[in-house]
N, C-alpha and C positions, 0 to 999 in steps of 0.2 A: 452673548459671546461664550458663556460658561456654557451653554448648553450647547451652541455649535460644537464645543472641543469637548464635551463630554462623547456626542453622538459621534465625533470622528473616531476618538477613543472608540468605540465600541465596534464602529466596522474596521477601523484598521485590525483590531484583538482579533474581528472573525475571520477578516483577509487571511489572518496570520493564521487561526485555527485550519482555518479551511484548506493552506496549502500541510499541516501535519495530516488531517484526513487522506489529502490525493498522493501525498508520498506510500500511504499502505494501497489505495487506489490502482496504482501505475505498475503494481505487480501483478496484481488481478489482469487488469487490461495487459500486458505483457503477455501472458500464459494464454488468457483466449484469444490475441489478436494473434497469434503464430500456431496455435495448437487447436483454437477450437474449445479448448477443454475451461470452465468454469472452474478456479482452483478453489476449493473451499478451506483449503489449508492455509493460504497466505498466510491470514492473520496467525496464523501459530508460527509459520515458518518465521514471522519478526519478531515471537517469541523466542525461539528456537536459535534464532542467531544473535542475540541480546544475551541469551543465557549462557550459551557460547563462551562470549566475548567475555563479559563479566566474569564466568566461570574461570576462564586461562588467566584473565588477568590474577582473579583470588588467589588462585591455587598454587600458580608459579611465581607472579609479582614482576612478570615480566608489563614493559611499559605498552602502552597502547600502539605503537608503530609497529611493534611484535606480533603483539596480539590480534592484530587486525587481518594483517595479510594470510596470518594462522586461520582465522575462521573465515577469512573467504575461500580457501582452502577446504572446510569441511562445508560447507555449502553447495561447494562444486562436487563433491562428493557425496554428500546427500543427492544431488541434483540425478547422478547415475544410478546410485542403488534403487532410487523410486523407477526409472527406468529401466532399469535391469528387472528389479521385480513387481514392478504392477504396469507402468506403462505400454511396454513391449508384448505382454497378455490380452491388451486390449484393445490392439488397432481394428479401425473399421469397426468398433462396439460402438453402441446407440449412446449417442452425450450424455442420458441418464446414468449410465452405465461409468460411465468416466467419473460423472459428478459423486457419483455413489462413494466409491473408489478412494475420489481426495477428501471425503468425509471421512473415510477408515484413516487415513492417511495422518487428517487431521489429530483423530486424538493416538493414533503410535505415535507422534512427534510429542504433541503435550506431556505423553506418561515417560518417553524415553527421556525429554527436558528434566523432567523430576526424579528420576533414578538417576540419571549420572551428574546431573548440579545441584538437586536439593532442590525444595517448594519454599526456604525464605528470600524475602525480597533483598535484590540485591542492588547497591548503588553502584550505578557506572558514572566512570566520573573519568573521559579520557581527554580533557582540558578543551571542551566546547564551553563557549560562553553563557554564563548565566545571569538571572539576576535584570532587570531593570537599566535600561539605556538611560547613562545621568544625565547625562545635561536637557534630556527633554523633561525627564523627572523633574529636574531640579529647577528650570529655566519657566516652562512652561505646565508643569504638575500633569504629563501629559507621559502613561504609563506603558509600555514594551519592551516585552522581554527581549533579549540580546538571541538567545535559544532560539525563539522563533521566526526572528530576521534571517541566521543564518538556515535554520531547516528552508524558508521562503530563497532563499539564492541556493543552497541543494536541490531542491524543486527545479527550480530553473534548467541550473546545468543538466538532470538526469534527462528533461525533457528533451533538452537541445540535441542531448549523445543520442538517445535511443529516436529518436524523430530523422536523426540522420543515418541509424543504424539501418533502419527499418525500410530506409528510402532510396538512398544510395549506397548500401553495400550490396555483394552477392547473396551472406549469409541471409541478410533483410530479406530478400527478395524469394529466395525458397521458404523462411518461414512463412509467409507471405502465405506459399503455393500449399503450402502441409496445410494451412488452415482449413483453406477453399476444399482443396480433396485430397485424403489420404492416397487411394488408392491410384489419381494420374498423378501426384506427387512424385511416388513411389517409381510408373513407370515408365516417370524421363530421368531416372538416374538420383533422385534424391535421397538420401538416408536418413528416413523416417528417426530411427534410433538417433543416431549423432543429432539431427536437426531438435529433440525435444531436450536432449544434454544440457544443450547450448542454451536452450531458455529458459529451462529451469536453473539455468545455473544464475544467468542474468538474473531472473524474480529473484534467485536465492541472494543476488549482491544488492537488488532492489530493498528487499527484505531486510538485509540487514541494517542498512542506512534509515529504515523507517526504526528499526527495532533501533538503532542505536539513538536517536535524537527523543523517540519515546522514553525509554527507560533512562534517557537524564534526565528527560522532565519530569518522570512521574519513579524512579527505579525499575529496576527488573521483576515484575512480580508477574504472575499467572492471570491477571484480570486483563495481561496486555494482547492477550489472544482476544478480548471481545472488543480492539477495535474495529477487526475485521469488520462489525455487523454495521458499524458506522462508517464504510468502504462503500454498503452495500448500496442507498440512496446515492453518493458520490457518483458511483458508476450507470446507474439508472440517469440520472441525469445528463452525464457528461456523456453516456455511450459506453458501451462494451468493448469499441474496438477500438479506439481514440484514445491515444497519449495526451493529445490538448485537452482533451474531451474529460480525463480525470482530474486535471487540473483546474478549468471551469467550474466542473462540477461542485467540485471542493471548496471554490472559493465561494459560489453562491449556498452549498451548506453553511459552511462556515459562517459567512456575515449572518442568512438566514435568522438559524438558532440563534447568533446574539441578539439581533433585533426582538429577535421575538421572546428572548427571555428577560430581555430588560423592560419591552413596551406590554407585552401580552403578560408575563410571568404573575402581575401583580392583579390582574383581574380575573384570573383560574387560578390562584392559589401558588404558582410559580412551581419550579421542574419542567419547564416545558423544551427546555432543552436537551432535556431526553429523550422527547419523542416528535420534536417540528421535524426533522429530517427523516423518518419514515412519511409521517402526515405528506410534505411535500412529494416524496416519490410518488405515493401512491395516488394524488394527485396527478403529477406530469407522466405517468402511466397511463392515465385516461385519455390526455391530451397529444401525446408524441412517445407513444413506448419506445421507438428505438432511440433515445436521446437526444439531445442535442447537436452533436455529431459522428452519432452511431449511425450506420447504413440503414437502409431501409429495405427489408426483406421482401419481395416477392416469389411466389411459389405456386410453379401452375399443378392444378389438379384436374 
């Protein structure tokens, strides 16, 4: 019985990891399933609005219900200046060419984060739960964090908004069309411009809700741009273009690595949770590159 509830213990922990993974996930897939464009920036942009956050809070002391609606605010605002000056230079340029781009992107945002909030770590603390669920603790010695239950129902609802955003709204449905092709997007009346606004601005609210639930668990610091690279397997799995599809992803990451750093760890020396979720990508790369429920690309030559 101890070992039943140990092993549960350890996938419930991954479920739970694994939905923190598909929250930076679902920004990613957000930006390519409307734009096309592979963001390489996410992970910094959950840096980026973590530091934000943190930042107004320190500086002014005003409370998080202030602060909050203030940095979705500069988000949406971020979301246009990249628009304004790199997006709108690059339509109909080769995906390389894009991805290049949010790699520049990426570190103006990390170096601008550290000139106007400083490079120490900073605790965000805007009264999300923390700490260990007692009475499972207590009752049954049976250990979850409160933080990850609630990121695990965040998960949920953003899936729920954006799955419906995407499906039945107007806006859904053009960014939809921008993905497929810029240029017949363009000319049945779509505005290219407004249309990338609008979902940078979403990844940037995406973003910050990963950034926010990150930096309580772990504070604001600069290492929280390399969860992006733990985004990266998530998405390979779940698919590029799929909301569900980041969340599966995530959850079979997640449990993955615990398994494998609790059973495997001990007969290679253990760490192996740093690296089973690459291993598995590049595995299910050989076997189904477009995902799980990513599209399947064909292209006649």
């Amino acid at each position: 019985m101890a070992f039943d509830l140990f092993l549960l213990e350890v996938i419930v922990t991954g479920l739970l990891a694994g939905v923190m993974y598909a929250l930076v996930a679902l920004g990613f897939v957000l930006i390519f399933k409307a734009s096309g464009v592979f963001n390489f920036a996410q992970g910094v942009m959950c840096l980026f609005a973590a530091l934000t956050l943190a930042g107004i809070m320190e500086k002014t002391g005003w409370p998080a219900w202030v602060a909050i609606p203030l940095t979705i605010g500069v988000m949406i605002a971020l979301a246009w200046l990249i628009e304004r000056l790199v997006l709108r230079h690059l339509i109909n340029q080769d995906p390389i060419i894009l991805f290049m781009a949010t790699i520049g992107l990426a570190y103006v945002l990390e170096g601008s984060g550290d000139i106007i909030w400083g490079s120490d770590v900073k605790v965000l603390d805007i009264g999300l739960p923390q700490g260990a669920v007692d009475w499972l603790l207590d009752t049954h010695n049976f250990y979850i964090e409160k933080l990850e239950i609630f990121a695990a129902v965040i998960a949920a609802v953003l899936v729920g908004v954006l799955a419906i955003f995407f499906q039945k709204t107007r806006i859904g449905r053009a960014l939809r069309a921008v993905a497929d092709d810029h240029q017949a997007a363009l000319s049945v009346g779509i505005s290219l411009r407004t249309i990338w606004v609008i979902v940078w601005s979403v990844a940037g609210i995406v973003a910050l809700v990963a950034g926010v639930v990150w930096g309580t668990k772990s504070g604001v610091q600069f290492s929280l741009s390399l969860i992006a690279l733990k985004a990266l397997p998530v998405l390979i799995l779940g698919g590029f273009t799929s909301i569900p599809g980041a969340i599966v992803g995530g959850l079979i990451i997640g449990v993955g690595e615990k398994l494998a750093e609790v059973y495997m760890g001990p007969l290679v020396g253990g760490a192996v949770e740093n690296w089973f979720a690459y291993m598995l990508a590049l595995a299910f790369l050989l076997i189904r590159p477009q995902g799980l429920f990513g599209e399947k690309i064909i292209e006649r030559v």
